[in-house]
N, C-alpha and C positions, 0 to 999 in steps of 0.2 A: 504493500500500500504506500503510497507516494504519501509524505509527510503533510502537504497542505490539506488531503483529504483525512485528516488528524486530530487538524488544528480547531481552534474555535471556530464561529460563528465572524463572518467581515461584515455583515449588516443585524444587528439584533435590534426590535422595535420592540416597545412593551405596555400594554393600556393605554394605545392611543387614543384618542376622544378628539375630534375639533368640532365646537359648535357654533353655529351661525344664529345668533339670537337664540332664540327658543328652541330650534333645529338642528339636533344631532347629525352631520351628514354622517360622521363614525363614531361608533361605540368599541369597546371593547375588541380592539385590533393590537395582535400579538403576530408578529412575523421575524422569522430569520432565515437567513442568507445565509450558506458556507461553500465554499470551495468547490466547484465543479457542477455547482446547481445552476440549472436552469429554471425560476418556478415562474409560472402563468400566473397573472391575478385575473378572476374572471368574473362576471357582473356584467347586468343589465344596466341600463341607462338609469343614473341617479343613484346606483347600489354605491357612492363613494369611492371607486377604483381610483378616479383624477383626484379625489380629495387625498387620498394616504400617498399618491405618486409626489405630490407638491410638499408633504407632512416629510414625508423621507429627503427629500430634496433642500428641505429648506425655506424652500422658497414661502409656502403656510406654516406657521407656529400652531403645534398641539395644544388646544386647551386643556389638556392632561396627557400623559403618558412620556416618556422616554426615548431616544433613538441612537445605536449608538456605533460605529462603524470601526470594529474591534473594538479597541481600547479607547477610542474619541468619541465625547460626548456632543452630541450636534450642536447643544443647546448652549455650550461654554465651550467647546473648542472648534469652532463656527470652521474656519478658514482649513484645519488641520486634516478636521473629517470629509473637507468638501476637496478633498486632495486624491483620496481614497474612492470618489466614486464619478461616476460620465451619466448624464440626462438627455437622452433624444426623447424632443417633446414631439407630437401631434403634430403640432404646428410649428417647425422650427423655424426662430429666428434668427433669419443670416443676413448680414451687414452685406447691402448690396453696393454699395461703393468700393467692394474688393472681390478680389478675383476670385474664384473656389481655392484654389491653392494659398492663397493671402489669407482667406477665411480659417483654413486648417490651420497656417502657422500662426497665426494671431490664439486661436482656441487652446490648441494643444501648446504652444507656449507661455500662456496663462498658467498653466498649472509644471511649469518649470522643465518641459521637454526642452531641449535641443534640437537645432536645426535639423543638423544630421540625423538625431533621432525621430526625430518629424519626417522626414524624409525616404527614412526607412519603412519605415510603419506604415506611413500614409501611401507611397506608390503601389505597393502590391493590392491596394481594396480602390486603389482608384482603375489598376485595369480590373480587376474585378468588375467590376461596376463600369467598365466603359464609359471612362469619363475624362478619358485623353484629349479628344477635340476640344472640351467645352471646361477644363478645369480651369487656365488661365484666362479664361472671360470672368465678364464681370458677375454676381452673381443673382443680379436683375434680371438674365436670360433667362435662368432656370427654371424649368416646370417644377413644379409639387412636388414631386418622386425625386428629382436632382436633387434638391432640397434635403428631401430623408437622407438620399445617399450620403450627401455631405457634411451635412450633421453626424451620421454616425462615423465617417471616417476622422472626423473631429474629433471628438471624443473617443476612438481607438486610441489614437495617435498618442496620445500621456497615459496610455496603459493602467486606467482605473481598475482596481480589484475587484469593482462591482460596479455592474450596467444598467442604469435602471431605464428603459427604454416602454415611451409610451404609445401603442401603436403605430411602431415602426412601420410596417409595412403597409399603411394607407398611401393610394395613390400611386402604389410601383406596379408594374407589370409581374405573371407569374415569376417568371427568368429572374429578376433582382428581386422577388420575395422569396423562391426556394434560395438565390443567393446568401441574402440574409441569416437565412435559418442556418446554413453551412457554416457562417461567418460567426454565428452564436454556437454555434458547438464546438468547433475548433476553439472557442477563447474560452468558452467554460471549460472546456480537457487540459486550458494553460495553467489551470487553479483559479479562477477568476467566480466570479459568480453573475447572473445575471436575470433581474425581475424583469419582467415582461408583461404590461397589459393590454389585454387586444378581447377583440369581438370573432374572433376567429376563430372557431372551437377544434377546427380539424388543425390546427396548427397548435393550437393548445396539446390532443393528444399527441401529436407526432412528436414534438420537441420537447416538452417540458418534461423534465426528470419530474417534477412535482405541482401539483394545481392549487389552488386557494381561491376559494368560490367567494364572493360576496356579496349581498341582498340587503337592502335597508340599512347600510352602512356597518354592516358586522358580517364575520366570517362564518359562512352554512355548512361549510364542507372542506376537509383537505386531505390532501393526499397523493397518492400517484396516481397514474391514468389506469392502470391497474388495479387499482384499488379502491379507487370510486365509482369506475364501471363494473368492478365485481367478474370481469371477463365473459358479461350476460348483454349488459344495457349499453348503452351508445354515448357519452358524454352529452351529446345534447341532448338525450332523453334523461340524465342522470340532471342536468344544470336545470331542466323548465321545472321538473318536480321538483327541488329543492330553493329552486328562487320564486314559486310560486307559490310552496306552502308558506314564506318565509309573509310573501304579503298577506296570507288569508289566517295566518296566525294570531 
């Protein structure tokens, strides 16, 4: 056994709660992240998936709970623990007054890569991605899906332990979304870890080592794709009954 799959936990959350006035959007949210995981967060519209991505991130403060990325606490070692992890949003925003390639080094040099190492990193997922023509354009040109790409070869590129990526592959063609999926197994087999929320349940079972259901802003179910479908029921026949009794509950 390779010593990282050993180790602790690179992302451990614990009772998180954020509430919007009177509006729980999560309750009682307990997640961790170790080494070689790939876990799904999965949810219907409103179930708080985007609310705990932004809570883990940073970017929204828990009105209760913990987050902590190994040994760094989000909450008091802001900068330290935001070193240790890469965010491709939905919607990513790229500074269109620079080139894709400018984009990358400006991103991944934030968090203290090297040219050269930027360099490295980032050329092999850009012919991946086919995106030799168009990376030294500006990146005003870019459709939606260019966009994902480059966003996530961004944040490859400073080699985060942990990938929290929020449906990645909206807007990309089949080809750069089975790409993707390759591009997330290979870095989770690096020791790395990587959350993943998405509406895409067959991509859910294919790839994730592990699932985490969520419904009315709490966790309904987790476990493996194995293990939730029982090797009887269909993941999407396992998620409507479980995110359905969660609302007639």
């Amino acid at each position: 056994m390779s010593e990282w799959m050993s180790a602790g936990p690179l992302l451990s959350a614990r009772g998180l709660r954020r509430d919007f006035g009177d509006f729980a959007a999560v309750t009682r949210m307990d997640i961790d992240l170790s080494a070689g995981e790939i876990v799904a967060l999965l949810g219907p519209n409103g179930a708080g998936k985007s609310t705990t991505m932004r809570m883990l991130t940073g970017l929204l403060e828990p009105s209760h709970g913990s987050i902590f990325y190994q040994d760094c606490d989000l909450s008091k070692e802001v900068l330290e623990a935001k070193r240790q992890f890469g965010y491709v949003a939905d919607e990513p925003m790229i500074l269109g007054v620079l080139s894709g390639w400018e984009y990358i080094q400006f991103v991944a040099g934030l968090y203290g890569a090297s040219s050269e190492e930027i360099r490295q990193r980032a050329e092999p997922l850009v012919r991946r991605f086919q995106l030799e023509d168009a990376i030294h354009k500006r990146a005003t040109s870019y459709s939606h899906g260019m966009k994902q790409k480059l966003a996530l070869i961004a944040q490859l590129a400073h080699r985060p332990k942990v990938l929290l990526a929020d449906e990645p592959t909206v807007g990309l063609d089949p080809g750069s979304a089975a790409e993707i999926q390759d591009i997330f197994r290979e870095y989770a087999a690096q020791g790395n870890a990587i959350l993943l929320s998405t509406h895409l349940l067959d991509m859910a079972q294919n790839l994730a080592t592990r699932i985490v259901m969520m419904a009315h802003g709490r966790v309904v179910a987790e476990g493996t794709p194995k293990e939730l479908t029982q090797g009887r029921a269909s993941l999407h026949e396992v998620f409507m009954r479980l995110t359905s009794e969660v609302g007639t509950s």
